[in-house]
VODO-740430 format. One record per atom (N, C-alpha, C): residue in one letter; x, y, z. Coordinates in pm, whole numbers, plus 50000, padded with zeros to 5 digits. Layout:
N
AXYZ;...
//
This chain:
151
X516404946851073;X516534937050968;X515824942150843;X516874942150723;X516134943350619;X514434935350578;X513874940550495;X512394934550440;X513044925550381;X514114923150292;X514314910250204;X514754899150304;X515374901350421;X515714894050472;X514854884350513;X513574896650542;X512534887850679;X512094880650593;X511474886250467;X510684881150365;X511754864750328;X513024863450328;X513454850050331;X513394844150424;X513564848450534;X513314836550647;X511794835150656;X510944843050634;X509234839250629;X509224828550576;X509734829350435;X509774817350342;X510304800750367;X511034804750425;X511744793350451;X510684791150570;X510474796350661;X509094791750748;X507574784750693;X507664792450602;X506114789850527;X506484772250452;X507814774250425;X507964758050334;X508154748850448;X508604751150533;X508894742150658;X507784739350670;X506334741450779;X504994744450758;X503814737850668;X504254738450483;X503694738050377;X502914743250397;X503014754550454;X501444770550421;X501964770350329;X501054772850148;X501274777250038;X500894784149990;X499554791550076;X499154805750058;X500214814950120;X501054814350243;X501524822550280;X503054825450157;X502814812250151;X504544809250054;X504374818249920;X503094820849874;X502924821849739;X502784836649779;X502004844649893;X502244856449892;X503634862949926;X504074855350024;X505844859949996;X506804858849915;X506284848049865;X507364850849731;X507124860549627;X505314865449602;X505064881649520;X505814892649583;X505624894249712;X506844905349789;X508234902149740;X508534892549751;X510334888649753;X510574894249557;X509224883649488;X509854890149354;X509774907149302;X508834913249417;X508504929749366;X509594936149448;X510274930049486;X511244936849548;X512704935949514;X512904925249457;X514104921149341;X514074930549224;X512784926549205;X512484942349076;X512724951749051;X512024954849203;X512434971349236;X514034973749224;X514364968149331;X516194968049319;X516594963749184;X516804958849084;X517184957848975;X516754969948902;X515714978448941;X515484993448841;X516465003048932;X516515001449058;X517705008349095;X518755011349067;X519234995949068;X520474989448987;X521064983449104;X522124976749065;X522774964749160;X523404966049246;X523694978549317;X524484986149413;X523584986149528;X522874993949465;X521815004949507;X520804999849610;X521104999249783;X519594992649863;X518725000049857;X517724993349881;X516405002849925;X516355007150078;X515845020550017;X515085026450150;X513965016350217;X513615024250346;X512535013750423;X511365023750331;X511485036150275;X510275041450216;X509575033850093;X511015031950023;X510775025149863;X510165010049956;X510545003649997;X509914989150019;X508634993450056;X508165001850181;X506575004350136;X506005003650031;X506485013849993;X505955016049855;X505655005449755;X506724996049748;X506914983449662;X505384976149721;X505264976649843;X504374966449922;X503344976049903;X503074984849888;X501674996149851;X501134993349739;X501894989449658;X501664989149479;X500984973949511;X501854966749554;X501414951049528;X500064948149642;X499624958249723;X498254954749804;X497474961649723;X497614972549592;X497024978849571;X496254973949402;X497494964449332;X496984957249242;X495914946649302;X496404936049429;X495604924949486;X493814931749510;X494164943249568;X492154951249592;X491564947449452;X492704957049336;X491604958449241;X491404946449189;X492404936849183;X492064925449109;X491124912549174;X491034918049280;X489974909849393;X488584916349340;X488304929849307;X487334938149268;X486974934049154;X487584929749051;X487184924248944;X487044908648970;X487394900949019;X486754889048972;X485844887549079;X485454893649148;X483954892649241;X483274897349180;X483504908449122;X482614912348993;X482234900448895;X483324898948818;X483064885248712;X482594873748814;X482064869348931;X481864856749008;X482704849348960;X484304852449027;X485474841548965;X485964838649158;X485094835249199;X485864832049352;X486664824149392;X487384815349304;X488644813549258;X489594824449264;X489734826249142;X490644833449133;X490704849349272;X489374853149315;X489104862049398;X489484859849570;X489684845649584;X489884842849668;X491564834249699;X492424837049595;X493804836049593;X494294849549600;X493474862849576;X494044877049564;X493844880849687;X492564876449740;X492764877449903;X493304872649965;X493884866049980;X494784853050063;X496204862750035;X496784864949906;X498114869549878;X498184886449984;X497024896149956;X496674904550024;X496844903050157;X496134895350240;X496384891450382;X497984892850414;X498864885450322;X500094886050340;X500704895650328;X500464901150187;X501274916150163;X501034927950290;X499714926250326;X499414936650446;X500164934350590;X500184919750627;X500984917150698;X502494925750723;X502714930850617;X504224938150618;X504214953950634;X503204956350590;X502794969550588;X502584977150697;X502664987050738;X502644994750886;X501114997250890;X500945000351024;X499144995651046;X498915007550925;X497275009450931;X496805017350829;X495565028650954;X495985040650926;X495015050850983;X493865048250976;X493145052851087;X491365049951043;X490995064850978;X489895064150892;X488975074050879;X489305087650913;X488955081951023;X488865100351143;X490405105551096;X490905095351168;X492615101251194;X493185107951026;X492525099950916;X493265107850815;X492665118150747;X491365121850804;X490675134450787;X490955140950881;X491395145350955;X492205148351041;X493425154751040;X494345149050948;X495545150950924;X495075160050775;X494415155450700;X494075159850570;X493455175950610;X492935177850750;X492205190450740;X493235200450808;X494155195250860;X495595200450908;X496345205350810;X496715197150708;X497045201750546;X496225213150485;X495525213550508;X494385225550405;X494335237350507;X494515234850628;X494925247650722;X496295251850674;X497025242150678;X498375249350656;X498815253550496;X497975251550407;X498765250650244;X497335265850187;X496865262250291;X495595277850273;X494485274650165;X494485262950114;X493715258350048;X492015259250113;X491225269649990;X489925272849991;X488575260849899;X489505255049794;X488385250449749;X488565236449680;X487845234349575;X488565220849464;X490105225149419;X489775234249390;X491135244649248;X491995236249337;X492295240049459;X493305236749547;X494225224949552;X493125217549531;X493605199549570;X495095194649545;X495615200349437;X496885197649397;X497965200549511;X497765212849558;X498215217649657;X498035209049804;X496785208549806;X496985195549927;X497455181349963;X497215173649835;X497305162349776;X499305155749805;X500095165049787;X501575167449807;X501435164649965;X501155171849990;X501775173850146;X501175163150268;X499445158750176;X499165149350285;X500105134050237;X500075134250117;X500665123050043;X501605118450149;X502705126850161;X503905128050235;X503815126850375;X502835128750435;X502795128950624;X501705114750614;X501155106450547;X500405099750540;X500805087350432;X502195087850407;X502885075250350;X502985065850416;X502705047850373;X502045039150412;X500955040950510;X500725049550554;X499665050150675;X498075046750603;X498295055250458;X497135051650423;X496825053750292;X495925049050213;X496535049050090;X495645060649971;X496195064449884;X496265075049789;X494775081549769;X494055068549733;X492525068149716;X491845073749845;X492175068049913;X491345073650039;X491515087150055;X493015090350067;X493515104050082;X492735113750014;X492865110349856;X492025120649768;X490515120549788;X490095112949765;X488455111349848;X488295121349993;X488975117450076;X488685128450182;X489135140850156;X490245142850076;X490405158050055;X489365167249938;X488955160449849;X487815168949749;X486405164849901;X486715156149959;X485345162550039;X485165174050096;X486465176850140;X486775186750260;X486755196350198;X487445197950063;X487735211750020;X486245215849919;X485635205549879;X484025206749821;X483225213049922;X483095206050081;X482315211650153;X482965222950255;X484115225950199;X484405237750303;X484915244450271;
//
């Protein structure tokens, strides 16, 4: 089953229900994903990659914008970005721990021959790619200038 699909019958669950946290985070998926397909254009489905992705972007605005108003003490507003988050992740394929994506990241730098910082560019591609939705960009790069700093 397509993501737009589920994402409508969620909805229609969540209103049945009156969850309106869940309603309000599915309907941010349902509209970032209309979006997306309209830059496609009107033919054009999405891949199951691009809908990650769509759902990567939108857990990835909810962090930072949760990060800022805990910062500003707006727990309001900080605590509707978490709630929408909960949901968006819900869709998302689990997420690697730690180990496992340093791991994979030190597998990459064996194989791309990468010695140092200079490198990173070179690594950064290839884990990107074996580590889509699994885990996200930030983390990735963080463990790889560690690896290639200390080794």
């Amino acid at each position: 089953m397509a993501l737009q699909d589920k994402i409508d019958q969620e909805i229609k669950s969540a209103m049945l229900a009156k969850d309106s946290v869940r309603l309000r985070g599915l309907r941010a998926i349902k509209a970032a994903i209309l979006l997306a397909k309209t830059e496609k254009g009107p033919t054009e489905v999405l891949t199951e990659d691009t809908e990650i992705a769509v759902l990567q972007k939108l857990a990835k605005q909810r962090r930072e914008s949760a990060s800022v108003y805990q910062q500003q003490n707006r727990d309001d507003l900080y605590q509707i970005e978490v709630e929408e988050l909960a949901v968006i992740e819900s869709f998302l394929p689990a997420q690697l721990s730690r180990e496992d994506i340093e791991r994979i990241v030190k597998q990459v730098i064996t194989e791309t021959g990468a010695t140092g910082p200079k490198d990173m560019g070179k690594v950064m591609g290839p884990a990107n790619q074996k580590l889509a939705g699994k885990a996200d960009g930030k983390t990735i790069s963080e463990i790889a200038k560690a690896l290639l700093v200390g080794g």
